[in-house]
C-alpha positions as CSV (number, residue, x, y, z in Angstrom):
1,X,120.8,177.6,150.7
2,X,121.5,174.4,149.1
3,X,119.1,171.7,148.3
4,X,119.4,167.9,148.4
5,X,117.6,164.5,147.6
6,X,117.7,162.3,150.8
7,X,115.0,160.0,149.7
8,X,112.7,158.5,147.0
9,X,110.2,156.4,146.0
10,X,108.8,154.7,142.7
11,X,106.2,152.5,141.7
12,X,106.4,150.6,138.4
13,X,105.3,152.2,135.2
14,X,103.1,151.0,132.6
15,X,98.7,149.9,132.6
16,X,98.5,149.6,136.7
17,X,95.4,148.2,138.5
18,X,96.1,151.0,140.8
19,X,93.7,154.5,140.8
20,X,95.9,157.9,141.5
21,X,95.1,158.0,145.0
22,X,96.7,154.2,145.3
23,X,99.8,155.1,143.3
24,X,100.4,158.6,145.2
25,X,100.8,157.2,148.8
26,X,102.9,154.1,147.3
27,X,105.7,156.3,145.8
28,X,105.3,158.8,149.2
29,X,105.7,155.9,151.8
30,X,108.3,154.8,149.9
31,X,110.3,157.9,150.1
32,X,109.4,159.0,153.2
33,X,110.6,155.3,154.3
34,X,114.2,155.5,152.3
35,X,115.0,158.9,153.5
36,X,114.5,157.7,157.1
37,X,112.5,160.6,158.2
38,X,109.0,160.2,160.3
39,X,106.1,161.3,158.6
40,X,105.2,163.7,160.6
41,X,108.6,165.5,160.0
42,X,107.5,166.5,156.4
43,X,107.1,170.5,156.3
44,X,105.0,170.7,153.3
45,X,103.8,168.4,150.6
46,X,104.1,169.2,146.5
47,X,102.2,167.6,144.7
48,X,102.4,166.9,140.3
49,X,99.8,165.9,138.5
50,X,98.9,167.5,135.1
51,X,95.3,165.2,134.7
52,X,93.7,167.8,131.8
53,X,90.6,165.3,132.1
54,X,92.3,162.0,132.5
55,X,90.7,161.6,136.2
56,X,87.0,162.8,137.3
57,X,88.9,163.5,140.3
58,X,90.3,166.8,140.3
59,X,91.1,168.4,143.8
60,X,94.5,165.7,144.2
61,X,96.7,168.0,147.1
62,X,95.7,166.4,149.9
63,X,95.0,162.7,148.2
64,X,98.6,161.6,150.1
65,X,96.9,162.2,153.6
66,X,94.5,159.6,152.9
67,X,96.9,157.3,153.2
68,X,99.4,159.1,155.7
69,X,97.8,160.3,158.7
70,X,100.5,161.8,159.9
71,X,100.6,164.3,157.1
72,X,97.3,165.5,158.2
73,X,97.2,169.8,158.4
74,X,100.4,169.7,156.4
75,X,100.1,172.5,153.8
76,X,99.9,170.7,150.4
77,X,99.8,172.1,147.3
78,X,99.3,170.7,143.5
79,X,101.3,171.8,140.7
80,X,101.0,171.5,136.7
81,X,102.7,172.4,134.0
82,X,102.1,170.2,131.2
83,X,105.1,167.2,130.7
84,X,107.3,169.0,132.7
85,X,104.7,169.0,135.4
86,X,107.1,166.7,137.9
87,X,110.0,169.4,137.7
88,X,107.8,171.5,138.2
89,X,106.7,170.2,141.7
90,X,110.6,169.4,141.9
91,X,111.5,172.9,141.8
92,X,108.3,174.3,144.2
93,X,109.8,172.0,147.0
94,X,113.2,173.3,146.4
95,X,112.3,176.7,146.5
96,X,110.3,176.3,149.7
97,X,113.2,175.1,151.4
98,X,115.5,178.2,150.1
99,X,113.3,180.5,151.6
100,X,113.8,178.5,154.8
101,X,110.3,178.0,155.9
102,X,110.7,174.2,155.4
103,X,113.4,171.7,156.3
104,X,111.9,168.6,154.4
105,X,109.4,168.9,151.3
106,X,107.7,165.8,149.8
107,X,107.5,165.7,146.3
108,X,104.9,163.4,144.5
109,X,104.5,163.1,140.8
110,X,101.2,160.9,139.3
111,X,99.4,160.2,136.5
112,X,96.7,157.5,135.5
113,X,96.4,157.8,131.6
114,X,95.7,154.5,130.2
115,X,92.2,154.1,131.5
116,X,91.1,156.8,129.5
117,X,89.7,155.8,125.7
118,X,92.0,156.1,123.0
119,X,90.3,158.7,121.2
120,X,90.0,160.9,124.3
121,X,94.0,160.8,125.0
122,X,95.2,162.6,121.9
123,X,92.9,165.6,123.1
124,X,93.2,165.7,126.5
125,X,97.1,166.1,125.9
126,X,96.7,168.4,123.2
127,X,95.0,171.2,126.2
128,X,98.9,171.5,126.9
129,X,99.4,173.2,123.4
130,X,98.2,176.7,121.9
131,X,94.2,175.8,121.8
132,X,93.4,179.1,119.5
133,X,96.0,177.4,116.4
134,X,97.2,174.0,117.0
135,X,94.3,172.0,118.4
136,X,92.5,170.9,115.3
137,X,90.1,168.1,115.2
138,X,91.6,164.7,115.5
139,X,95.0,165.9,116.1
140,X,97.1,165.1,118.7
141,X,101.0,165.6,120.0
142,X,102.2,162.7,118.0
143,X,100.8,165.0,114.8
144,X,102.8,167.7,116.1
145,X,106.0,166.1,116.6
146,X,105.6,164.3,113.2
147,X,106.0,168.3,111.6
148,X,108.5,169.1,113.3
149,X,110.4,165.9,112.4
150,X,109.3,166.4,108.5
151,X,110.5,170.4,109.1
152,X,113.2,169.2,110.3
153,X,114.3,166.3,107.5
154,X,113.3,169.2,105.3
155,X,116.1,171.3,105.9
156,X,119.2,169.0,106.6
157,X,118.0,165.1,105.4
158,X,116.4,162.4,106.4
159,X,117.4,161.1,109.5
160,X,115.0,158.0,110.3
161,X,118.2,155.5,110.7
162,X,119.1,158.1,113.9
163,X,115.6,158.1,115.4
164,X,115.5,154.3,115.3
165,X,118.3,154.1,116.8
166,X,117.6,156.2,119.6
167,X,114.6,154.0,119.5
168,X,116.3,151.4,119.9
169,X,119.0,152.4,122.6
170,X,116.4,153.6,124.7
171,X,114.0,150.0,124.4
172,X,117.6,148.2,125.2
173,X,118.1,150.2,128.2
174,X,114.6,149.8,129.3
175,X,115.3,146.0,129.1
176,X,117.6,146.6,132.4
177,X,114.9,148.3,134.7
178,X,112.3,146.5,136.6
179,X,110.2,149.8,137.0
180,X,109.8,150.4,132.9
181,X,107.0,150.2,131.6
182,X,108.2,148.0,128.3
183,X,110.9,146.0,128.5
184,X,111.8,144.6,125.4
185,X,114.8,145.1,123.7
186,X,113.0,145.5,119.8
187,X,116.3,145.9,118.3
188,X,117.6,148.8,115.5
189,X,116.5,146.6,112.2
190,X,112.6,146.7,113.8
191,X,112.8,150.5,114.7
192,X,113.8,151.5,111.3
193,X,111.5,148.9,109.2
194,X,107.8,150.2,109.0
195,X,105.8,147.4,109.0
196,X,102.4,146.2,110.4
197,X,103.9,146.1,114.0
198,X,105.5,149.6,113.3
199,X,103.7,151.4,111.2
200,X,104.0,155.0,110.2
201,X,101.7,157.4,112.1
202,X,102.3,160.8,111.5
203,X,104.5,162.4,109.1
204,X,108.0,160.1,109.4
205,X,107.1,159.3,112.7
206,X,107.1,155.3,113.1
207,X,104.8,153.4,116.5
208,X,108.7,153.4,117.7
209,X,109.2,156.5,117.4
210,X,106.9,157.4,120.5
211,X,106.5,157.3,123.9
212,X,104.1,155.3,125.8
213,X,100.8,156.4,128.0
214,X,101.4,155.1,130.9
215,X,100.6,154.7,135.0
216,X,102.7,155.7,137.8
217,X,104.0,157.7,140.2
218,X,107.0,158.5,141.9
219,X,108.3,161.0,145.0
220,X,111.5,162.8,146.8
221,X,111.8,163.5,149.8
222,X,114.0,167.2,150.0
223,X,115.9,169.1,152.4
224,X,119.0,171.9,153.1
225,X,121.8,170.7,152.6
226,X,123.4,171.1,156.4
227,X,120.9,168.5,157.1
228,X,121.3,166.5,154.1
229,X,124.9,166.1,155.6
230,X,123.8,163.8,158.6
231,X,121.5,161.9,156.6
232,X,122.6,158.4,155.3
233,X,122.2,158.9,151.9
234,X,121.5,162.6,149.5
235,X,122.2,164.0,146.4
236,X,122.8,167.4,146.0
237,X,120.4,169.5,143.2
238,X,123.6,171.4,142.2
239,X,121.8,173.4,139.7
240,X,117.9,173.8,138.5
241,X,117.4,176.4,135.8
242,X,113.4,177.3,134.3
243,X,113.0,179.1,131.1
244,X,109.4,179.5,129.3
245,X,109.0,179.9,126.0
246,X,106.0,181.4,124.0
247,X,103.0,178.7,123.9
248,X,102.1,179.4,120.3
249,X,104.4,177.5,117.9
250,X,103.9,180.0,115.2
251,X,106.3,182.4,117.0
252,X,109.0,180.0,117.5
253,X,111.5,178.3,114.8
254,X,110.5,174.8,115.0
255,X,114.6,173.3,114.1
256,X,115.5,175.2,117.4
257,X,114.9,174.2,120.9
258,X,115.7,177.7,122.1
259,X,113.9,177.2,125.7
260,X,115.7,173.9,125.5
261,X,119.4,175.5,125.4
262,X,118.6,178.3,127.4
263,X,117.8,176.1,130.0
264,X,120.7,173.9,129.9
265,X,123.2,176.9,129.4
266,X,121.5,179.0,132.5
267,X,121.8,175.2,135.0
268,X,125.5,174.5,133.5
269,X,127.0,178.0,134.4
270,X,124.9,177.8,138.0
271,X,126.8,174.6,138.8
272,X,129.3,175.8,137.5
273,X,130.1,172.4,135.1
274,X,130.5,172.3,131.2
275,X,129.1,169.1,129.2
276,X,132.4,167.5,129.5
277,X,131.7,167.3,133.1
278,X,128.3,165.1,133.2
279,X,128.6,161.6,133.4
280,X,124.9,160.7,132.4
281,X,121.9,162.7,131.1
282,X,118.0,161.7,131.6
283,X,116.4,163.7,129.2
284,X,112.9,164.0,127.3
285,X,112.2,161.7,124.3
286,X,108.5,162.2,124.7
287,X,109.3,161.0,120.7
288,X,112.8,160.1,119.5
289,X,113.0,163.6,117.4
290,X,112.6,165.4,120.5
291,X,115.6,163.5,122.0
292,X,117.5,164.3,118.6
293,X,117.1,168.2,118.7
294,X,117.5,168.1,122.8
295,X,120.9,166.5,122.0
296,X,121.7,170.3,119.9
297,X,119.9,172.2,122.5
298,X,122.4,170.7,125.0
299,X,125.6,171.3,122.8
300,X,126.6,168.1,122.4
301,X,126.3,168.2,118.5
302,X,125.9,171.4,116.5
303,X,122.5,172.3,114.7
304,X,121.7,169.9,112.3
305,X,123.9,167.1,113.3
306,X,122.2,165.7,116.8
307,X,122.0,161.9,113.9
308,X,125.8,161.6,114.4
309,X,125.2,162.1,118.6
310,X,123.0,159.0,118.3
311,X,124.2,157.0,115.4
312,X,128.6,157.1,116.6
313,X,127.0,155.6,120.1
314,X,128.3,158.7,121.7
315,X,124.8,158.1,123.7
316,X,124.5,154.5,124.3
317,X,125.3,153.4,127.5
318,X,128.8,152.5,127.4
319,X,129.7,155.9,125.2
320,X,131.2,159.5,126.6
321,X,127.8,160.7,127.8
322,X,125.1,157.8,127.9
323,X,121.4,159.5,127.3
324,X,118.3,157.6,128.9
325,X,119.7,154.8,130.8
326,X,116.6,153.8,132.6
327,X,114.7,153.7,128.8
328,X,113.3,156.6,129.3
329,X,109.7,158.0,128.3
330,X,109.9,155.7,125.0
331,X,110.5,152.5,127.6
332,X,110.4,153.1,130.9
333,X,107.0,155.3,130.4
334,X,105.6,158.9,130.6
335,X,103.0,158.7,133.0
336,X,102.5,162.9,132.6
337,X,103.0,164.6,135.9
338,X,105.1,161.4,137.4
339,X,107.8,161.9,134.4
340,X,109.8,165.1,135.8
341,X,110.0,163.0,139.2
342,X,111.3,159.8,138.2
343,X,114.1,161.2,136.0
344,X,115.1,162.9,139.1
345,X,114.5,159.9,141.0
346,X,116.7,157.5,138.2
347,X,119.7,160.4,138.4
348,X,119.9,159.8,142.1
349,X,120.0,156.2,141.6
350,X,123.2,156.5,139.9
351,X,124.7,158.9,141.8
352,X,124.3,157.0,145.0
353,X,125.2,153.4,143.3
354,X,121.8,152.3,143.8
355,X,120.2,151.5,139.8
356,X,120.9,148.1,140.1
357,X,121.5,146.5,136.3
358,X,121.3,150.1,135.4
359,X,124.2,151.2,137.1
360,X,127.0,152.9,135.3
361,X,130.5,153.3,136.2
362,X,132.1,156.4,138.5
363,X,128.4,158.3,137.7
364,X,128.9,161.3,140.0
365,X,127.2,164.4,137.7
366,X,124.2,164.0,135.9
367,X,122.0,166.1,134.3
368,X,117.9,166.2,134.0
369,X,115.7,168.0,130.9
370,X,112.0,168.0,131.1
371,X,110.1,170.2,129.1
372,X,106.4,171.1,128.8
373,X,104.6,171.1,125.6
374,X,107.3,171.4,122.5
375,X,109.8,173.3,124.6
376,X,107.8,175.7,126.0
377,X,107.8,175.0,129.9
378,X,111.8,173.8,129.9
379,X,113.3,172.2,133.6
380,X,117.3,171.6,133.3
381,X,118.7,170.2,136.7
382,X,121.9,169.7,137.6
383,X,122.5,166.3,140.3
384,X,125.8,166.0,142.1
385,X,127.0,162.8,144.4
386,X,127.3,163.7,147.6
């Protein structure tokens, strides 16, 4: 049974007055309202929200009903899997309508990070990596990336000039979308200067270089696709493809995203589509190396040589196969467990003509990477017009 996107909803990203409970039934009216479908139609509710610590509150699946009666004795159910914790939630709904004990799923991804202390971030995202070796005092994710960006410029150069440009491409893009949570075009020369304003913070990892913590939430509302026919607007989910990796990083090679490309490989040959066939990828540049090596996993460059992906403007968005059009994480925000949600929610956009200044021309395939932890939990889904 096929599954498609009739309906979605998303709140702006970036410090919100808004609690969790606020920015969940926002983003689920929302989609409930633009798919057209009374509340009380909703089979099931999924709920993604990764929190690790980030909100006292802790018991979140039923949090929608509070502000949706008619939801009320709907089974609802919460989902996390670090970062890719939205996919994750994605792909629960999905598979609840395969099994056809559901005809439409709501899908909520939150998260409410920047109330938290600074000092208590770093840790609470680091529960999403292997505890027993990688979580030493002090340390955080950007510590992490910044070795595998120094492993990495290790074995085949420096490539700071193509991180700041993905930097930069991804802060210009931002600049177009109203829901991001930084919009401000910071240009290349700033990216790839370290300076007060951009310092570095961990190994050749600039400020620029990383995402932001962020607010937000956003939803789907999913169904088969015989019904997704009569509905006004849908999306199909041609393709959605999970592979786990081993949590420790010690086991992996840190130059290969193998979870990465397993993932994109497995959702291709579902759909039945190469990489010549997508017309826009939202993928995760949690920080701009991850973005780099995802542009390898994916094939689009061979091993070693994602720097000429980003640096020809292959990726921008007026080249072949424009990466991150609505900013992504690095502009338009990773709010944890909202991030898998929105990138399926920004794909739809442009496959339906509906992103606004983000629009791109005859988008009718795009593809969606979100990945948990540093490729461990790795979502690749395929989106079709239509």
């Amino acid at each position: 049974m096929s599954v498609s996107i009739v309906g979605w909803g998303h709140t702006k990203f970036g410090k919100l007055e808004l609690d969790v409970e606020d920015l969940i039934i926002e983003a689920a009216a929302a989609a409930i309202a633009d798919a057209g479908v009374p509340a009380a139609d909703i089979d099931a509710v999924y709920l993604g929200w990764y929190n690790g610590g980030f909100s006292a509150q802790d018991f979140g699946s039923s949090l929608v009903m509070n502000g949706i009666d008619e939801l009320r004795f709907k089974p609802a159910t919460r989902v996390e899997n670090a970062c890719a914790t939205g996919s994750a939630a994605v792909y629960q709904g999905a598979n609840l309508i395969d099994s056809g004990r559901a005809r439409f799923v709501l899908v909520v991804g939150v998260e409410k990070m920047t109330t938290s202390p600074p000092d208590e971030i770093g840790p609470i995202l680091m529960k999403a990596s292997y505890m027993k070796e990688e979580c030493e005092p002090g340390c955080g994710f950007v510590d992490v990336f910044g070795q595998i960006a120094a492993t990495y410029f290790n074995e085949y150069g420096d490539k700071s000039d193509a991180l700041a440009m993905i930097a930069a491409k991804n802060h210009a893009n931002g600049c177009d979308n109203p829901l991001a949570h930084l919009r401000k075009d910071l240009g290349y020369e700033f990216c790839a200067t370290i300076s007060e304003k951009n310092p570095q913070v961990a190994g050749p990892l600039r400020r620029t270089d990383c995402s932001l913590v962020s607010d937000g939430a956003a939803a789907v509302v999913l169904t088969d696709g015989a019904t997704a026919r009569s509905m006004p607007r849908r999306v199909s989910i041609a393709a959605r493809c999970q592979v786990n990796d081993y949590l420790p990083m010690s086991k992996r090679d840190l130059l290969s995203f193998e979870g990465c490309a397993r993932a994109w490989s497995g959702a291709m040959d579902i759909a039945g589509i190469t990489l010549d066939d997508l017309d826009l990828v939202e993928t995760h540049d949690c920080f701009t190396v991850a973005e780099l090596m995802q542009y390898e996993a994916m094939g689009l460059t061979p091993p070693g040589q994602g720097a000429t992906a980003a640096l020809s403007g292959l990726t921008a968005k007026d080249g072949k196969l424009p990466v991150n059009r609505s900013g992504g994480l690095k502009a338009k925000g990773h709010p944890i467990g909202a991030t898998g949600v929105s990138m399926h929610v920004m794909t739809a956009m442009q496959l339906t003509g509906t992103a606004g200044d983000l629009q791109l021309p005859s988008a009718e395939i795009g593809g969606v990477f979100n990945m948990g932890g540093v490729a461990v939990a790795n979502y690749c889904s395929i989106l079709k017009a239509g």
